[in-house]
N, C-alpha and C positions, 0 to 999 in steps of 0.2 A: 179220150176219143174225140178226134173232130170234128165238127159241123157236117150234117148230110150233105152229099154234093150230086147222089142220083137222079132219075126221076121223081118228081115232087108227086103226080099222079100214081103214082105209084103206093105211096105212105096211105093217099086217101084208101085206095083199094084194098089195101090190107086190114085199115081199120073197118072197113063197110059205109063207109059215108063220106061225104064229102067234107071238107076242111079247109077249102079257098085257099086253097095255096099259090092257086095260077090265077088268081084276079079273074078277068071278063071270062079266062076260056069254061070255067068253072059252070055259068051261066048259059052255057052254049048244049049243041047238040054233041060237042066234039070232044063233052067233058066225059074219059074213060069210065069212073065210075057208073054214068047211066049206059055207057056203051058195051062195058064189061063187068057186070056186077057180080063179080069173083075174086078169090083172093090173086095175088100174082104168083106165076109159079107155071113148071110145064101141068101140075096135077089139077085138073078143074074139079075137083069134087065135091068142090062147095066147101061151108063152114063145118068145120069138125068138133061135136063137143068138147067143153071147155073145161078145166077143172077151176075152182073155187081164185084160185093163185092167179091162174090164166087169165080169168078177167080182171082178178083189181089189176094187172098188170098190163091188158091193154086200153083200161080207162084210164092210167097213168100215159101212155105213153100216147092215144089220143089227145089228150090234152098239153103233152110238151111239144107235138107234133105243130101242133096248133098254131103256139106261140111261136114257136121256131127256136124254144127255149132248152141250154143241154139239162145233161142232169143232174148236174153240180147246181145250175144257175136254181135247177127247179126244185132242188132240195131244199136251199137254201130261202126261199122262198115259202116254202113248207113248214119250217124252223119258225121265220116269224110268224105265219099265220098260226099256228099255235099260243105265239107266245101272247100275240091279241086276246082282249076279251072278245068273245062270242063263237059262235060258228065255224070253225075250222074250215071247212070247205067252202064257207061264202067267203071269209078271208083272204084266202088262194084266189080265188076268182079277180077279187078286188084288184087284190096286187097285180096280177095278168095285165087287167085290164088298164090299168093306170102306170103301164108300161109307155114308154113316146113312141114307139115303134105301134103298138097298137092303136091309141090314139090319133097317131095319123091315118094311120088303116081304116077306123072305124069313124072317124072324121069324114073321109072321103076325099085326104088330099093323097090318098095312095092306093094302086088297083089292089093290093095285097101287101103283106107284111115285112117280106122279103124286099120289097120295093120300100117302103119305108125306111127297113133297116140303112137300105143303099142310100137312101138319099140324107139320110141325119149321121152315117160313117164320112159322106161326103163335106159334111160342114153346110147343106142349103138349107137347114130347120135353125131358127131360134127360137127360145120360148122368153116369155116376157123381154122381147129386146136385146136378147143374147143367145150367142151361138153356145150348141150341147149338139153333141156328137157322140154321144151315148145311147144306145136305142132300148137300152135298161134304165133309163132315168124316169122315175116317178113323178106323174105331174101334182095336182092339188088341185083345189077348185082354187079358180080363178087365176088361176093359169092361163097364157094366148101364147097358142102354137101358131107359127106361118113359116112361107119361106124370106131366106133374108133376100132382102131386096135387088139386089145384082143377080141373082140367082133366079130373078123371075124371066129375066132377057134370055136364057138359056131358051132352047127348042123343046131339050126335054120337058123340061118344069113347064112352057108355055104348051104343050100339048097335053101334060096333066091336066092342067086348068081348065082347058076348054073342056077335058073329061069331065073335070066336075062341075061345070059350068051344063052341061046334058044330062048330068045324072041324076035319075029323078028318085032313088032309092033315101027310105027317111035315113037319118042317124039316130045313133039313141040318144032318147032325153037326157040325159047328164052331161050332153057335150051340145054347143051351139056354133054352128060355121054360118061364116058373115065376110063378106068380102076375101073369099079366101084364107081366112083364117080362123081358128078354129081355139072357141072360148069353154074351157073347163069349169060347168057352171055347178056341178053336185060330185059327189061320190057315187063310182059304178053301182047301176042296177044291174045286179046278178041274177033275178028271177029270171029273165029271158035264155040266160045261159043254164040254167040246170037241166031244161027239157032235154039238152042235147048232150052232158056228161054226167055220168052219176058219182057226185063228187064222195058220197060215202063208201062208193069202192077205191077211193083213191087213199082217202083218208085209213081207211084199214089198210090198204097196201103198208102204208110206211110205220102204224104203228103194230107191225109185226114182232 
């Protein structure tokens, strides 16, 4: 099955929350979720009890939703996080997060992940000094993501910038942006992520 290509608002509303798929509009009054806060569908009758299945299966699919991750990528992903020592579901998380495509996202050199992905398919991201065009590729601490340097003359890339150059939203501590580029100084803190997926419905999901 191929990548989603419908409404992105859309995925949010189904899951009941929002999921930053659309960057600033997310932020807005214009974002569906707070405008329509119902599933999508001609039937408005609100959320329908769940059974037991139903939910590890829509914590699973919140969370690949997320990423923007299929579910090949996300199994596989799953696979290691087990085979790690500790915590299964903080491991998954890990992994997510120390995606490039994320890290740019949650960097703040990208309104959203989608946009990310588009700009490191396009060849503008280096990490340490070299071009990766992968938006699955795992960074490390001490890692420095930017864009390559031709690529800042660009309109697009220069109206990023200025984005981030007004954005006053923090980043999380494990990652440090400094003249536009963006220094991997620890391993992802996952505490802040569990409030919002309950990673031990996921984890029961797959060990069915």
């Amino acid at each position: 099955m191929g990548r989603y290509t419908g409404p992105k608002c859309k995925l949010c509303r189904r899951e009941g929350q929002k999921l930053f798929l659309k960057g600033a509009k997310c932020l807005t009054e214009k974002c569906p979720v707070t405008r329509r806060n119902y599933p999508p569908g001609v039937h408005r009758g609100g959320w329908r009890r769940t059974s037991q299945y139903a939910q590890r299966l829509r914590e699973k699919q919140k969370l690949k939703r997320m990423y923007g991750v299929r579910e090949r990528q996300f199994l596989r992903y799953m696979e290691l996080a087990k085979k790690v020592k500790g915590v299964t579901g903080d491991m998954l998380l890990e992994l997510l997060e120390r995606r490039l495509d994320n890290v740019l996202y949650r960097g703040g050199l990208a309104s959203s992940r989608d946009q990310a992905r588009q700009l490191i398919n396009h060849g503008h991201v280096w990490v340490n000094g070299r071009r990766v065009d992968i938006p699955s590729f795992l960074v490390r601490p001490g890692d420095v993501v930017a864009f390559k340097e031709n690529s800042l003359a660009k309109k697009g890339i220069k109206a990023i910038m200025e984005e981030v150059a007004q954005r006053k939203e923090p980043i999380p501590e494990w990652l440090e942006r400094q003249n536009g580029q963006i220094r991997v100084v620890d391993k992802p803190k996952v505490d802040e992520l569990r409030e919002s997926v309950q990673m031990n419905l996921i984890v029961e999901f797959y060990s069915r």
